[in-house]
C-alpha positions as protocol buffer text, in pm:
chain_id: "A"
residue {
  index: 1
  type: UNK
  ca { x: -2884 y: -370 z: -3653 }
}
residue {
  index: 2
  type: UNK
  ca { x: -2709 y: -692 z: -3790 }
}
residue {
  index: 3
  type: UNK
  ca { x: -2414 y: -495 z: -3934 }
}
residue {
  index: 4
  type: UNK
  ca { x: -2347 y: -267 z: -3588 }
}
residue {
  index: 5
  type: UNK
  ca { x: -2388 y: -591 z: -3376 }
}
residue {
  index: 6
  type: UNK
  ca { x: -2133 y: -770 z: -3586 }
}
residue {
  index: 7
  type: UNK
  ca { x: -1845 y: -450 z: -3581 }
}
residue {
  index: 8
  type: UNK
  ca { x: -1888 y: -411 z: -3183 }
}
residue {
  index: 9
  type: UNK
  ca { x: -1867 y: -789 z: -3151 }
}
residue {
  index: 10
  type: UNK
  ca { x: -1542 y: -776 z: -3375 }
}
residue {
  index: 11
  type: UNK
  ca { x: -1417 y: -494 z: -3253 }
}
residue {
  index: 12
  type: UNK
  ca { x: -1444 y: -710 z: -2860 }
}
residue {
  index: 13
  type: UNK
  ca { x: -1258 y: -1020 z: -3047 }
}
residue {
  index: 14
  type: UNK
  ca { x: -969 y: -767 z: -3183 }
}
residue {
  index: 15
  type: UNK
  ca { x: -936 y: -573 z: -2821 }
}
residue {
  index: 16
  type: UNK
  ca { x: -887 y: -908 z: -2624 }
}
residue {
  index: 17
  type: UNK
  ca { x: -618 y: -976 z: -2886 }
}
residue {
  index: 18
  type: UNK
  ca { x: -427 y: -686 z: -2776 }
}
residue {
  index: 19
  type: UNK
  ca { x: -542 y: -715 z: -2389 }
}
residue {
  index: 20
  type: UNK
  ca { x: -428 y: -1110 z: -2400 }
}
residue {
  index: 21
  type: UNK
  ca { x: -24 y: -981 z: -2540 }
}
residue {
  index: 22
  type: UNK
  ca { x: -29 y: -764 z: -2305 }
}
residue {
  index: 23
  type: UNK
  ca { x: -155 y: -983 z: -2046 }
}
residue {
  index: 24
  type: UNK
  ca { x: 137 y: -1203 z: -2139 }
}
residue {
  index: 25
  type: UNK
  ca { x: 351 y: -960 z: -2074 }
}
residue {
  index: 26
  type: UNK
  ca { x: 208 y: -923 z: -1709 }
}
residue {
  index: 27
  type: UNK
  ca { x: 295 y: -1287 z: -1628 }
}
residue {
  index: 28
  type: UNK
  ca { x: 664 y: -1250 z: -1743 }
}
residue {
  index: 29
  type: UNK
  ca { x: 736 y: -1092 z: -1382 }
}
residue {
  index: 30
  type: UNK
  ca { x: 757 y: -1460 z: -1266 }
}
residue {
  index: 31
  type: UNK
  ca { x: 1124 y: -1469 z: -1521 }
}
residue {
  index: 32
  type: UNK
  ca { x: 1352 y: -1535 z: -1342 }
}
residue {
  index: 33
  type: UNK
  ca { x: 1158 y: -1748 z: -1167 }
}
residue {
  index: 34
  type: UNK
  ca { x: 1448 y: -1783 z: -882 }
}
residue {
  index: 35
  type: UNK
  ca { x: 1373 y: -1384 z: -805 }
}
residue {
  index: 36
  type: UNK
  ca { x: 1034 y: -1450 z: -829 }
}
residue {
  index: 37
  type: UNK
  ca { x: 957 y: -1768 z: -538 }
}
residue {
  index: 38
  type: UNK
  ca { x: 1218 y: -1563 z: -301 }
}
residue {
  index: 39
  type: UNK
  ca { x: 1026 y: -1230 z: -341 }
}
residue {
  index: 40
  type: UNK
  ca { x: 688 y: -1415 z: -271 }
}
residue {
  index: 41
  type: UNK
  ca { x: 802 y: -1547 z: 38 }
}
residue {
  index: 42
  type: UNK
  ca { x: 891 y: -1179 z: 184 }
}
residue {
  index: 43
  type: UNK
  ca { x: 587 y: -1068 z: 24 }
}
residue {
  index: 44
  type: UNK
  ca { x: 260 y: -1266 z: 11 }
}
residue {
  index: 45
  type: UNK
  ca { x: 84 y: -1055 z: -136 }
}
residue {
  index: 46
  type: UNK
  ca { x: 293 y: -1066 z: -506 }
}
residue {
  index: 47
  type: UNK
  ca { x: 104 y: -1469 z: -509 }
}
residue {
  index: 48
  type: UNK
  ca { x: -234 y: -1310 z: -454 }
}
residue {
  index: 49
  type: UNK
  ca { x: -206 y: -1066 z: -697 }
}
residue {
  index: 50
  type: UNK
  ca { x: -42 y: -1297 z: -1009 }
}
residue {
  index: 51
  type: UNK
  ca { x: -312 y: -1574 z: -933 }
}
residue {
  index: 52
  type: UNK
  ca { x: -611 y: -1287 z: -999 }
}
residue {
  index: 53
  type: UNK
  ca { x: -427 y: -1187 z: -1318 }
}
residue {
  index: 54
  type: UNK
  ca { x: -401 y: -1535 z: -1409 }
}
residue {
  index: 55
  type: UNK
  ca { x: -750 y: -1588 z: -1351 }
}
residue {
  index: 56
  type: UNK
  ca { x: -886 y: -1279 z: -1496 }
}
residue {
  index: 57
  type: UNK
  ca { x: -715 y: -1324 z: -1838 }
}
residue {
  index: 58
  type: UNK
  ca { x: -837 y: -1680 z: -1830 }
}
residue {
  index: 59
  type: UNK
  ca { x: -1188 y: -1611 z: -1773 }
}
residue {
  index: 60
  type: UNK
  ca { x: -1135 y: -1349 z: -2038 }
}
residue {
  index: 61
  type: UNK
  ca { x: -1013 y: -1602 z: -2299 }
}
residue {
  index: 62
  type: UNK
  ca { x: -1254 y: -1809 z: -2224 }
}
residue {
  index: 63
  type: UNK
  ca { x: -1560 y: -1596 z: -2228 }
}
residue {
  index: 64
  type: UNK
  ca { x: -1443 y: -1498 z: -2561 }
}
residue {
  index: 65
  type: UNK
  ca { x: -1407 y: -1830 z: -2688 }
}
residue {
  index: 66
  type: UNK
  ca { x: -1716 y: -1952 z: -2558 }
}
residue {
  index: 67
  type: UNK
  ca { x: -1866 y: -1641 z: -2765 }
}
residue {
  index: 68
  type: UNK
  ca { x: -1702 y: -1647 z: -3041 }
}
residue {
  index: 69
  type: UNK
  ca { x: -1845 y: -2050 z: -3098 }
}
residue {
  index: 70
  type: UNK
  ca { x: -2202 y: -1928 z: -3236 }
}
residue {
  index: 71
  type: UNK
  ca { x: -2006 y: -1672 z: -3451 }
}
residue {
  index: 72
  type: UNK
  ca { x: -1789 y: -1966 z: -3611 }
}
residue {
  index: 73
  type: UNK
  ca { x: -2100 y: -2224 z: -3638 }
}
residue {
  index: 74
  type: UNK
  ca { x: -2305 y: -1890 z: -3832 }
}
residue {
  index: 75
  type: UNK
  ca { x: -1960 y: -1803 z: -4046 }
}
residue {
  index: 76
  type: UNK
  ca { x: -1926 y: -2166 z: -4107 }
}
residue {
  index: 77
  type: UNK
  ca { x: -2313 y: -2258 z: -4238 }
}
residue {
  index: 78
  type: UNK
  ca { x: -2277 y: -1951 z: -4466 }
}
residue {
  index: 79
  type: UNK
  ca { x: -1877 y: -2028 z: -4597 }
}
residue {
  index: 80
  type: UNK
  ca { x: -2074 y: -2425 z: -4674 }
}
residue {
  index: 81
  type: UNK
  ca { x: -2327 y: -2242 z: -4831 }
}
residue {
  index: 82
  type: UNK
  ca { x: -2102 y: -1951 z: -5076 }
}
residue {
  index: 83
  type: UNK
  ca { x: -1778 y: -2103 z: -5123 }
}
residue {
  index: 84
  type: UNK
  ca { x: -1706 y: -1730 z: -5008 }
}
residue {
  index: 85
  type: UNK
  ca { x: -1341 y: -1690 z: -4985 }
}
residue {
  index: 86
  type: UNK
  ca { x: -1326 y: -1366 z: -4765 }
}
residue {
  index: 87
  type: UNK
  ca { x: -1536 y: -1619 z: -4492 }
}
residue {
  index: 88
  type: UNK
  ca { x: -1353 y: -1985 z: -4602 }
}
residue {
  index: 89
  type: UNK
  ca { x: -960 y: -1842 z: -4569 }
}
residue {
  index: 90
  type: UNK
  ca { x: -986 y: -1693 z: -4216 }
}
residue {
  index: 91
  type: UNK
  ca { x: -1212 y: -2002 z: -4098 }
}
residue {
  index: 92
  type: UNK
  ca { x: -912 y: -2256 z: -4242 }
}
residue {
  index: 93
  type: UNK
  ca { x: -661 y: -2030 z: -4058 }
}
residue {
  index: 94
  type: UNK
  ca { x: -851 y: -2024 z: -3732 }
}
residue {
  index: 95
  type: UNK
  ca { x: -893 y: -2428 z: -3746 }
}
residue {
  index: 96
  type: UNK
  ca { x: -541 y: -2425 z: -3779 }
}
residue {
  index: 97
  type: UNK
  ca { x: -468 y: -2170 z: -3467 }
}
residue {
  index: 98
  type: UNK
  ca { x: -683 y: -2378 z: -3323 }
}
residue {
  index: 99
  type: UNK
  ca { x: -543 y: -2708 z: -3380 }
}
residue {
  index: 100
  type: UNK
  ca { x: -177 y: -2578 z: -3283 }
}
residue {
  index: 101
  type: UNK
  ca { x: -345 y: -2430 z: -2943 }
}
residue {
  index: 102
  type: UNK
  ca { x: -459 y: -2769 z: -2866 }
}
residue {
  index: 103
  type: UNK
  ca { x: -101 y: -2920 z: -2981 }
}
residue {
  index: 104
  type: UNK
  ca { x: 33 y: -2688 z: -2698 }
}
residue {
  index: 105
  type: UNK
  ca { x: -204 y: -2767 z: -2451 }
}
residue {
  index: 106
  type: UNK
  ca { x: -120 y: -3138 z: -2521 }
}
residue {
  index: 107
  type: UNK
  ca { x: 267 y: -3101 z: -2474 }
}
residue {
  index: 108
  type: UNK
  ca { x: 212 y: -2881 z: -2129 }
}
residue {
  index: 109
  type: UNK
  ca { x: 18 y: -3168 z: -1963 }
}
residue {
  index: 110
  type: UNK
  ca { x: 205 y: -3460 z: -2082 }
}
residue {
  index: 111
  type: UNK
  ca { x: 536 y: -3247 z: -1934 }
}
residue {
  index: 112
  type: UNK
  ca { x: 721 y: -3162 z: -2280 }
}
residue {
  index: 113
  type: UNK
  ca { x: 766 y: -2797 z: -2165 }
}
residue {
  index: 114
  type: UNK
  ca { x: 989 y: -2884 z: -1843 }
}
residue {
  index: 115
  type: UNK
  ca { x: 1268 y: -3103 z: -2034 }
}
residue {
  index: 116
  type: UNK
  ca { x: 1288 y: -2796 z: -2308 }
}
residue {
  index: 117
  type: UNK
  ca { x: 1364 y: -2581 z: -2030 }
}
residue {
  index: 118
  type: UNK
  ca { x: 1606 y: -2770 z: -1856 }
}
residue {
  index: 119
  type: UNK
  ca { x: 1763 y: -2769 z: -2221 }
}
residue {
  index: 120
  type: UNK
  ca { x: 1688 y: -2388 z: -2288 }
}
residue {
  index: 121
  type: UNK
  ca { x: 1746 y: -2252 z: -1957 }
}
residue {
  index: 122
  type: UNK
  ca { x: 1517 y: -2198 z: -1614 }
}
residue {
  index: 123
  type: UNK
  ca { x: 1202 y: -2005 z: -1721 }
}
residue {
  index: 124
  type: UNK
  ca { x: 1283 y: -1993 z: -2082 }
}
residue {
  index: 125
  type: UNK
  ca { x: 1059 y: -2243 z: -2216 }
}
residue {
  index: 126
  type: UNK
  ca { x: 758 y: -2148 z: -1967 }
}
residue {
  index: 127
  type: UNK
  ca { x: 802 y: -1806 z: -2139 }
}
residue {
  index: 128
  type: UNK
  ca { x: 864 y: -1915 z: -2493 }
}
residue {
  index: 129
  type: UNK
  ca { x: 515 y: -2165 z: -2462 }
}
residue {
  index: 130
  type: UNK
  ca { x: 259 y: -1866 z: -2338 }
}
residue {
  index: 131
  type: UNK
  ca { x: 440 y: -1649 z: -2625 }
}
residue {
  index: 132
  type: UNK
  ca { x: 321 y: -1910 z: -2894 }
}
residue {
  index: 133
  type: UNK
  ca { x: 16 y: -1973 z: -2686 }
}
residue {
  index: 134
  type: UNK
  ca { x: -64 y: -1614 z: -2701 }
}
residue {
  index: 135
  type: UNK
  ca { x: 14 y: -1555 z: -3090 }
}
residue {
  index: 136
  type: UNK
  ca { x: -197 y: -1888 z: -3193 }
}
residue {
  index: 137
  type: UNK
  ca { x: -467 y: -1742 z: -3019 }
}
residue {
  index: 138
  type: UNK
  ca { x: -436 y: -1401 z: -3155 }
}
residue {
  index: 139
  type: UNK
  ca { x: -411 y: -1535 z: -3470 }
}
residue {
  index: 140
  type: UNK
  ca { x: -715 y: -1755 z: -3442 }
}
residue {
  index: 141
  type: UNK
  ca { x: -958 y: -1461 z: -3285 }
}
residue {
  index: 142
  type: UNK
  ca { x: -818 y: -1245 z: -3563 }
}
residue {
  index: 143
  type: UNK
  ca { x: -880 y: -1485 z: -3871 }
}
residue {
  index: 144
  type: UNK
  ca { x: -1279 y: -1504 z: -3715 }
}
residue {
  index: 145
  type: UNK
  ca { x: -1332 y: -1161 z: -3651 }
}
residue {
  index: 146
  type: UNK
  ca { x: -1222 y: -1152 z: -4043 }
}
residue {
  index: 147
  type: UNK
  ca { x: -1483 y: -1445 z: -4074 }
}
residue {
  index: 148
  type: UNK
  ca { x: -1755 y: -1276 z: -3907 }
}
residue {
  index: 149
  type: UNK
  ca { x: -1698 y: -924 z: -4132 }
}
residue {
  index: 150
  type: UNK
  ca { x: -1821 y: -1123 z: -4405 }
}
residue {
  index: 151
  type: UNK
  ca { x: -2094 y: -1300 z: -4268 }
}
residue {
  index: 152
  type: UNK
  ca { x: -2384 y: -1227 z: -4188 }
}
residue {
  index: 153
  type: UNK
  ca { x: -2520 y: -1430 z: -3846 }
}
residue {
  index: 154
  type: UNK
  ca { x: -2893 y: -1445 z: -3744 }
}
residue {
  index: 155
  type: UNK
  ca { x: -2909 y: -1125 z: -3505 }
}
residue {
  index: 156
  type: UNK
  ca { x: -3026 y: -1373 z: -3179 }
}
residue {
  index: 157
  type: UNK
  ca { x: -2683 y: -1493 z: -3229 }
}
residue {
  index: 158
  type: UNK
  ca { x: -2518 y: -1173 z: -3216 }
}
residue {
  index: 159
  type: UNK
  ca { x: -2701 y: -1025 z: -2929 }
}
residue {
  index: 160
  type: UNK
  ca { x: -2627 y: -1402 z: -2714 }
}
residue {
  index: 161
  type: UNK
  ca { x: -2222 y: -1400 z: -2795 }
}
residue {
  index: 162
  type: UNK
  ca { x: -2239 y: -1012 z: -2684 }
}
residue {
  index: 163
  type: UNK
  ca { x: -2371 y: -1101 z: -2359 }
}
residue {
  index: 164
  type: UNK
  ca { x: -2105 y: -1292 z: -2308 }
}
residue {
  index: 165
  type: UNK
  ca { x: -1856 y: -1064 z: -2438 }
}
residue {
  index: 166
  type: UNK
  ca { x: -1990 y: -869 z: -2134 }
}
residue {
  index: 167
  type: UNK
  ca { x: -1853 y: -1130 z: -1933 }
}
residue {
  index: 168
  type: UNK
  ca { x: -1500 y: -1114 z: -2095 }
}
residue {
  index: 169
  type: UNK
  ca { x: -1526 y: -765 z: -2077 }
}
residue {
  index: 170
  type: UNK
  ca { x: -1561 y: -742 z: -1704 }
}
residue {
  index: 171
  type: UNK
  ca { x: -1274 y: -1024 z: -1705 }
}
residue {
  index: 172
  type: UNK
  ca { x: -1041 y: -784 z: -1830 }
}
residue {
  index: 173
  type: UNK
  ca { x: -1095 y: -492 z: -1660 }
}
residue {
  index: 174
  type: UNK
  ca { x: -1084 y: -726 z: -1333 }
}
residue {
  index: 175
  type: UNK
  ca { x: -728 y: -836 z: -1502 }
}
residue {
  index: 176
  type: UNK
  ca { x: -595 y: -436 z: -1580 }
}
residue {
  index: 177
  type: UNK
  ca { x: -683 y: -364 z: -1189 }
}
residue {
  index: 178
  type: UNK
  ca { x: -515 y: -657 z: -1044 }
}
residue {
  index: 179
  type: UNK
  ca { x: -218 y: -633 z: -1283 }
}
residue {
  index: 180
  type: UNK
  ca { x: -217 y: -241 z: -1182 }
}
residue {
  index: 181
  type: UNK
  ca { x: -185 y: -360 z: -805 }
}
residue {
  index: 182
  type: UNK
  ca { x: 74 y: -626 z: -878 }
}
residue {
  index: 183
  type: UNK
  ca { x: 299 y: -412 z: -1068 }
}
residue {
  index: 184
  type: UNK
  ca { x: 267 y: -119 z: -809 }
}
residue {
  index: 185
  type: UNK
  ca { x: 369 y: -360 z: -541 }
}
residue {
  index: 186
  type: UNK
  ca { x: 673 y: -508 z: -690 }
}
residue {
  index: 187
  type: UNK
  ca { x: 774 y: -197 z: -793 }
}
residue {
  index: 188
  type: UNK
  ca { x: 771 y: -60 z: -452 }
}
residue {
  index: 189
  type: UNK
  ca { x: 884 y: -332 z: -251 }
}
residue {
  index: 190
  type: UNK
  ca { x: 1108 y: -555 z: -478 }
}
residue {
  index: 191
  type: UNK
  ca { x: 1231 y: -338 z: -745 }
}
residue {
  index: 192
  type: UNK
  ca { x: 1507 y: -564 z: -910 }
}
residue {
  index: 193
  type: UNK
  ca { x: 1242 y: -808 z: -1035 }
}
residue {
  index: 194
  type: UNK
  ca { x: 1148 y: -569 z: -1283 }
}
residue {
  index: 195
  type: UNK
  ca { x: 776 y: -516 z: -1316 }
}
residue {
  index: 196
  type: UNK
  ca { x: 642 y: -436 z: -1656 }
}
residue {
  index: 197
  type: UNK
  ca { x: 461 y: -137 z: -1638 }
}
residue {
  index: 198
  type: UNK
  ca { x: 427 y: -88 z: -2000 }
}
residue {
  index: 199
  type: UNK
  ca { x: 203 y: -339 z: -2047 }
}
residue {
  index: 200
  type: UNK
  ca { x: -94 y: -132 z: -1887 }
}
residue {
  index: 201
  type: UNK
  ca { x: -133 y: 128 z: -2153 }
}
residue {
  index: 202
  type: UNK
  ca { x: -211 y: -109 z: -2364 }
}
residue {
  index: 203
  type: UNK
  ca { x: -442 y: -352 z: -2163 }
}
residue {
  index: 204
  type: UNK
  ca { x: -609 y: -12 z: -2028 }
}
residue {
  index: 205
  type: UNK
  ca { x: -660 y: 57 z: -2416 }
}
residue {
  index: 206
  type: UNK
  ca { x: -832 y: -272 z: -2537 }
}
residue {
  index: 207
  type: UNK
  ca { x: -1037 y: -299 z: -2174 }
}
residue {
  index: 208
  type: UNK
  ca { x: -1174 y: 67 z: -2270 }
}
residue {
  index: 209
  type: UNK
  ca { x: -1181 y: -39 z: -2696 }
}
residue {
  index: 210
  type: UNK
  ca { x: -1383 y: -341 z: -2548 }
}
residue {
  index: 211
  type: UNK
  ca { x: -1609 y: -176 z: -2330 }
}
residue {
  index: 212
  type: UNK
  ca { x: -1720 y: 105 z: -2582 }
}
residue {
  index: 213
  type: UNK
  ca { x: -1807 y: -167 z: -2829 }
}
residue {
  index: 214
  type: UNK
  ca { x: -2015 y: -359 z: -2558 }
}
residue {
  index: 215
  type: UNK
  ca { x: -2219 y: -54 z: -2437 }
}
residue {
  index: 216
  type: UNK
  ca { x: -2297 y: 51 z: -2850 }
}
residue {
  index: 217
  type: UNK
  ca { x: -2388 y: -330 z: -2929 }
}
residue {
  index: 218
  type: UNK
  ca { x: -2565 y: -339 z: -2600 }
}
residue {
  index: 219
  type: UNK
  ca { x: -2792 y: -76 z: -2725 }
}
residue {
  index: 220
  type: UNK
  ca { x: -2901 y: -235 z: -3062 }
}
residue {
  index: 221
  type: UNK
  ca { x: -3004 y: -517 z: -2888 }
}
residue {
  index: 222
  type: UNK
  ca { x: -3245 y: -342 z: -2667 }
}
């Protein structure tokens, strides 16, 4: 039961790295950002629709970084314990994904971001920080997942972080609907923005990869 928990658990870290690219890719509509304010005042409805993609991924993210923590703590106790390399490598990497999220985080707040893109160009830099954003935190869920392959957590742990993963889950599914409606409506009524529709296939992909693995760990832990 241990070993089919842990592969639909990593198999939910590896789909929300492909849902949070394309995700990414969903929030680019705002470039150029000129386009972007004068098409929300004609249409309303483009703000509504960006803020629940916005706050779809981000509960997504979140709810898989909140799960992921008892993973790390388990993959960590055992990596203290072996000296195993296949579990000590991918923890150092994620510690340093995670160390260059927070170094991101830091420079948006204390305003580094807007005087790069007065230097790079309107919208550039916005674009360039959720790019690295996005790849430190791919790399970071990908170097755990690796983790977690070779380790082998306590089976309470597994079933808790896949309950959440049921949150994140729903979070994304809630994020391929809205960003469905958003790009549907700026393609209809303010076509030279440019909405990118191929970033559904692949969120639709990872929200169904995702939801398969919750409903076959969901059944080993009842």
């Amino acid at each position: 039961m241990s070993t089919r928990l842990r592969s639909s658990l990593v198999s939910i870290l590896v789909s929300a790295v492909v849902f949070a690219m394309a995700w990414g890719a969903v929030l680019s509509v705002r470039d150029p950002l000129p386009a972007w304010l004068a098409a929300t005042v004609a249409h309303p409805d483009f703000r509504l629709a960006i803020g629940v993609v916005q706050i779809a991924g981000l509960v997504a993210l979140l709810a898989i970084a909140a799960g992921g923590l008892p993973l790390l703590g388990s993959a960590l106790r055992m990596a203290a314990r072996t000296s195993d390399r296949r579990v000590v490598l991918p923890l150092a990497i994620a510690s340093l994904a995670f160390l260059a999220f927070v170094g991101l985080f830091v420079a948006a707040v204390a305003g580094w971001v807007g005087p790069l893109g007065d230097m790079l160009g309107r919208g550039v830099a916005s674009l360039l920080w959720a790019a690295v954003v996005l790849v430190s935190v791919a790399i970071g869920l990908a170097a755990v997942a690796r983790a977690v392959r070779h380790a082998e957590p306590d089976a309470r742990v597994l079933g808790l972080t896949l309950r959440v993963g049921a949150v994140a889950v729903g979070a994304m599914w809630l994020g391929v609907l809205s960003s469905l409606a958003l790009i549907a409506a700026v393609a209809s009524e303010a076509p030279d923005i440019g909405a990118p529709a191929a970033a559904l296939l692949p969120m639709i992909a990872a929200s169904s990869w995702a939801a398969l693995a919750l409903r076959r760990g969901l059944r080993e832990v009842r």
